[in-house]
N, C-alpha and C positions, 0 to 999 in steps of 0.2 A: 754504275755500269749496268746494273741488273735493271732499274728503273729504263734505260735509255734502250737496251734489248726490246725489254717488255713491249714500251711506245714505239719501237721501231715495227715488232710485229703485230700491232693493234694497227699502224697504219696502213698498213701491206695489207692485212687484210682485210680492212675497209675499200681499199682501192680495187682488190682484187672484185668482192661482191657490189660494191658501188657500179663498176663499169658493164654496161651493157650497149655494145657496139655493133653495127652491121657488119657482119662477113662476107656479105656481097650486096651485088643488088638484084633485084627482083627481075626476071627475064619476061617474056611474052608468056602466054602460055600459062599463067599462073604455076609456072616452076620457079624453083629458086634453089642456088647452089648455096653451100656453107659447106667450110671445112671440106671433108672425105667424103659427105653426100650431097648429093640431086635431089630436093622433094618437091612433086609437083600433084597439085592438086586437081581432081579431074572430076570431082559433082561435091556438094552442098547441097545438102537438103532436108528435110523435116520425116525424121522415122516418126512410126507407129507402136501404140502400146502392146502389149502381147497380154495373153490372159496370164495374170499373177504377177504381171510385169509395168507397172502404170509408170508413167514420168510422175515425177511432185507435181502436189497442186500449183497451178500459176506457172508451170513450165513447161516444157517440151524438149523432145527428144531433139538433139542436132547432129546430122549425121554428117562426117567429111571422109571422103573416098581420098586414095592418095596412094602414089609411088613413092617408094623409098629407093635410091641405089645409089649401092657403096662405088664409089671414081675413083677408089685409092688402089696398090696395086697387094692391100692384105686385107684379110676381113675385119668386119667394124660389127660392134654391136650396136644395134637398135635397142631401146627402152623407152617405149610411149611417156608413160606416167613419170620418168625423168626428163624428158628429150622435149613436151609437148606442154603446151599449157594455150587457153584460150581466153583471151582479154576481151571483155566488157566493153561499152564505150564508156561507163564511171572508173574504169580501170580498174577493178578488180576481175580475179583471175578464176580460173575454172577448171580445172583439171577433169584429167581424160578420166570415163567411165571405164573404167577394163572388165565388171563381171557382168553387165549387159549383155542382155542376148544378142545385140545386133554389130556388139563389137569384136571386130576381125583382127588378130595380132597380126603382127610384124615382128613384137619383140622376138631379139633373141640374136643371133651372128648373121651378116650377111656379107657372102662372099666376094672377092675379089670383082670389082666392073661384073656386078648382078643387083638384080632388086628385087622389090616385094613389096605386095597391095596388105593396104591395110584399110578397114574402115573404123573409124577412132570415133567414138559417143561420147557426148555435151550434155547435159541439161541447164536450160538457159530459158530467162523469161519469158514467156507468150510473147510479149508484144515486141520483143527487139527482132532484126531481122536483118544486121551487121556488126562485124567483129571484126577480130586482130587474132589470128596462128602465130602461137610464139614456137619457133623451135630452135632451141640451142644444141648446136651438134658436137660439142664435146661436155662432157659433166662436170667435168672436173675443170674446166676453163673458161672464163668470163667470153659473152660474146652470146649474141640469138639475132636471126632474125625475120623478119616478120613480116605477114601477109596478108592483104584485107580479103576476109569474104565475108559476102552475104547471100542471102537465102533469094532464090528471084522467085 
């Protein structure tokens, strides 16, 4: 009995983090709805070093502006560095800068139908100049999804 428990919750939880599904689809405007928020993104583009602040050698700084707003009718928290992650085209992933100078939180609660700018930091190699925004808008529940930009 305990065997068949065990395997029953090894599957569940496989299925659970195995599944990565669209929760809508992408609108004009490079917005996109998921779940309790609207994220729409409104510039890409390539920051600059700051004295004592260089990007790694062989990268750059990637900068993405962006609206965040909660559509549900209680507050929802935002967490970049849970919520956000930026894919590669080899598919590996990249997570947000958050102690960058040039990165603007969001994190933290936002109110009922309100939103909040954020500017979210990348470092990513010289020579790409297109991606994939993953954003999963619940943490605790399978489901993201995702948006191309690139640098023009």
């Amino acid at each position: 009995m305990l065997k068949k428990i065990v395997g029953l919750f090894i599957l569940g939880f496989f299925i659970l983090v195995g599944c990565e599904a669209s929760l809508n689809n992408l609108n004009d405007n490079s917005r996109i709805e998921a779940g309790d928020f609207t994220l729409k993104v409104t510039a890409v583009y390539e920051g600059s070093d700051q004295l004592f602040d260089e990007a790694p050698a062989g990268q750059k700084r990637l900068l993405v502006d962006l609206v965040i707003e909660n559509t549900s009718e209680s507050s929802r928290n935002f967490n970049a560095l849970l919520m956000i992650e930026l894919e590669r085209a080899n598919e590996t992933k990249v997570g947000v800068e958050l102690f960058d100078p040039q990165y603007v939180s969001a994190d933290g609660p936002i109110l009922p139908q309100t939103s909040k700018t954020a500017t979210l930091v990348f470092f990513v190699p010289e020579d790409e100049d297109a991606w994939t925004l993953i954003f999963s808008p619940d943490t605790f529940s399978p489901g993201s999804v995702r948006i191309d930009i690139r640098l023009t």
